[in-house]
C-alpha positions as CSV (number, residue, x, y, z in Angstrom):
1,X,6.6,-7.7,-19.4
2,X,4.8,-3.9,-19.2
3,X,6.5,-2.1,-21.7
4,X,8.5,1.4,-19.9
5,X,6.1,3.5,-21.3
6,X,3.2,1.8,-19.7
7,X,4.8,1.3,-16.3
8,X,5.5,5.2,-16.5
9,X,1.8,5.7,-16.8
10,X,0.8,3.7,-14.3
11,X,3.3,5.0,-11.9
12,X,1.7,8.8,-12.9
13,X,-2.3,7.3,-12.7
14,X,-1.3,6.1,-9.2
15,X,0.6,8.8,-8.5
16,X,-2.3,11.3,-9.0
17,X,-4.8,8.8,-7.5
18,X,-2.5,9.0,-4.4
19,X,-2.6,12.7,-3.8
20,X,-6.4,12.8,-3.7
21,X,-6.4,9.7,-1.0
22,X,-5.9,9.7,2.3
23,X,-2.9,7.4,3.4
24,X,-1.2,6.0,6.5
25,X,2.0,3.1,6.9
26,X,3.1,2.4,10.7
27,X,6.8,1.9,11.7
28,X,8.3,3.2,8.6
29,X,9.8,6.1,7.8
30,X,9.7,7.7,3.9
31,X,13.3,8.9,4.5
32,X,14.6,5.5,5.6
33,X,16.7,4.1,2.6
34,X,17.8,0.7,4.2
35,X,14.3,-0.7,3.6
36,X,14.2,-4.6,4.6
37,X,14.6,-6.3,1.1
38,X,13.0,-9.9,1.7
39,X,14.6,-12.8,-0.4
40,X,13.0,-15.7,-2.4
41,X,14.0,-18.0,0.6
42,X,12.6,-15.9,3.0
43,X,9.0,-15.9,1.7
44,X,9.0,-18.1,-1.4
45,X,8.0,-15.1,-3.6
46,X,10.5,-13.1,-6.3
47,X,12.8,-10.7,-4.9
48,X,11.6,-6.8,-4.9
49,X,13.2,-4.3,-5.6
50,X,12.6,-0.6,-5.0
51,X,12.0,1.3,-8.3
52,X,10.2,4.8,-6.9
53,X,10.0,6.6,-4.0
54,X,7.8,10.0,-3.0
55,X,5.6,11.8,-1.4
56,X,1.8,12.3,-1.7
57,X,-0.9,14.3,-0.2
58,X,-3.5,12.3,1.7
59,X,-7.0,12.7,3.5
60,X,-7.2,16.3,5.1
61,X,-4.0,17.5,3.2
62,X,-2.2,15.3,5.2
63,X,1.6,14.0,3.9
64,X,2.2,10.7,3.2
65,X,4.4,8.9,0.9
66,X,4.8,6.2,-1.4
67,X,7.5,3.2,-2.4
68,X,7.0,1.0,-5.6
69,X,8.7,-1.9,-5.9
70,X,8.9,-4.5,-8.9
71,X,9.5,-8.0,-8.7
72,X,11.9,-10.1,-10.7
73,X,9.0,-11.6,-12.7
74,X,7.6,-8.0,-13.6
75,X,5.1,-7.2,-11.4
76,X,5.2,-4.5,-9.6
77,X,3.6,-3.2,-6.1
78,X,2.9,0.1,-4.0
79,X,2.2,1.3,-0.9
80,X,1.3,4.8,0.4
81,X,1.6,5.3,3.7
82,X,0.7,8.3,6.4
83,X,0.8,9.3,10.1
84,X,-2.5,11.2,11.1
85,X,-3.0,13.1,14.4
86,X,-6.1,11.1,15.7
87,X,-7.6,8.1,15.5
88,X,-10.9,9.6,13.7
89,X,-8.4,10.8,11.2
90,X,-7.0,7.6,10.6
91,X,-10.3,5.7,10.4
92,X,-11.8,8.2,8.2
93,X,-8.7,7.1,5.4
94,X,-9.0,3.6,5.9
95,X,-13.2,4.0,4.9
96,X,-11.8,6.5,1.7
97,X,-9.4,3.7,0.7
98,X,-12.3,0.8,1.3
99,X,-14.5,2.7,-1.4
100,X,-12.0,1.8,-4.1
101,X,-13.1,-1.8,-3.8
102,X,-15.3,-3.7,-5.6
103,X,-14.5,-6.4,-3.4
104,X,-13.7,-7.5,0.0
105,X,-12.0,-10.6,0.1
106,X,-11.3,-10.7,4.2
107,X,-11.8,-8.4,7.0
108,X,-9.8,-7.9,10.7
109,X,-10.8,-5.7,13.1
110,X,-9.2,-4.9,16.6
111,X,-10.9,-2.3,18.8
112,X,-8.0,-2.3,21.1
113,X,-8.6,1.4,22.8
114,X,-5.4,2.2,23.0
115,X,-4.1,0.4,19.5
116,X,-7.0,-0.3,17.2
117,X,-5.5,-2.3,14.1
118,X,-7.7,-3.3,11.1
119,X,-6.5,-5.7,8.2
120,X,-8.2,-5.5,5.0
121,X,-7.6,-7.7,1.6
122,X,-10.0,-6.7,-1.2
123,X,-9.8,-6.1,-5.4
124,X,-10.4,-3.4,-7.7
125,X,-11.2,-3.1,-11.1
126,X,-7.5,-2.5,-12.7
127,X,-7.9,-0.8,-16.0
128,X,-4.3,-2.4,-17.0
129,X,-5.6,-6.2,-15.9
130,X,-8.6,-7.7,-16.7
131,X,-8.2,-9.8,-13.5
132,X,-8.1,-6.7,-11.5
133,X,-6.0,-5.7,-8.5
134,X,-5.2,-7.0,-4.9
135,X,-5.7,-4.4,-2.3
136,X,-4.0,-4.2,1.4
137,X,-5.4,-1.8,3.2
138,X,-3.7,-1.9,6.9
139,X,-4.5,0.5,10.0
140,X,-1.9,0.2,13.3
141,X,-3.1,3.0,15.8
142,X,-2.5,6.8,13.9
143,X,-0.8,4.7,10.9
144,X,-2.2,3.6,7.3
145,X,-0.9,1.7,4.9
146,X,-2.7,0.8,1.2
147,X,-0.8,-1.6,-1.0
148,X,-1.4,-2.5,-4.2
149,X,-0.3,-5.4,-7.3
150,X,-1.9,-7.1,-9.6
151,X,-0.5,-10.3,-7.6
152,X,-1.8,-11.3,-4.2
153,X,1.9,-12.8,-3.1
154,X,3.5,-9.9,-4.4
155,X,1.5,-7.5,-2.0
156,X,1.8,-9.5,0.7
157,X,5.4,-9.7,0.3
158,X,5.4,-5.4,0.2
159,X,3.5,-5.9,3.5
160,X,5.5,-7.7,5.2
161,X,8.4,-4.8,4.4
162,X,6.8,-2.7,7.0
163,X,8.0,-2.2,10.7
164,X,5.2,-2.8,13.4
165,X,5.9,-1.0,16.4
């Protein structure tokens, strides 16, 4: 258990690491307060549940925002997500985001023309984990989505809260 004052801290560190990245999710909107919560059943991971929510400022000065959730066990996850108006845009956020890795576990790439989704998992050196962090980093068309926990099925359970159109 990460005592308040820690989690507090890390919510600020990711907070202002946030504003300096650039940042896309697809499908859902920051406004939208009847985010999809998943169940234990549905996935076979803890239940999240949504602890911040807020807006950041992303590659170019773009908007973006950001959801944290925690799980019942503790752990918590992020996401920051943002629209941009082209596709270079969007690619050039995904590559920012990618240079906060020290490793890439698995790589997906779709050149669709018209839709061009990438999937990325990787880690990062954590300063609160000696293990180190799991690392989403999603692109659907102008949308992009980084996601963050120090636990792979916690992450995975954050991405699966978002709405592909």
């Amino acid at each position: 258990m990460i005592p308040m004052n820690a989690r507090r801290l890390n919510l600020a560190t990711i907070t202002c690491l946030l504003c300096c990245l650039p940042v896309t999710l697809t499908g859902s909107s920051p406004n939208n307060d009847d985010t999809p919560q998943r169940n234990a059943s549905d996935t076979g991971v803890p239940d999240l549940k949504l602890s911040a929510i807020g807006e950041v400022r992303v590659l170019h000065g773009h908007k973006g925002a950001f959801r944290t959730y925690i799980a019942t066990d503790g752990t918590d996850g992020r996401i920051v997500y943002a629209s941009f108006p082209s596709l270079s845009e969007a690619h050039q956020q995904i590559e920012a985001w990618l240079r906060l890795a020290t490793k890439i576990k698995s790589r997906k790439v779709n050149n669709n023309i018209q839709m061009p989704t990438e999937r990325t998992v990787a880690f990062r050196m954590a300063s609160h984990s000696s293990k180190g962090e799991v690392m989403i980093i999603r692109r659907d068309g102008l949308n992009c989505y980084l996601i963050e926990s120090l636990s792979l099925r916690v992450a995975t359970q954050v991405e699966g809260m978002i709405e592909h159109k």
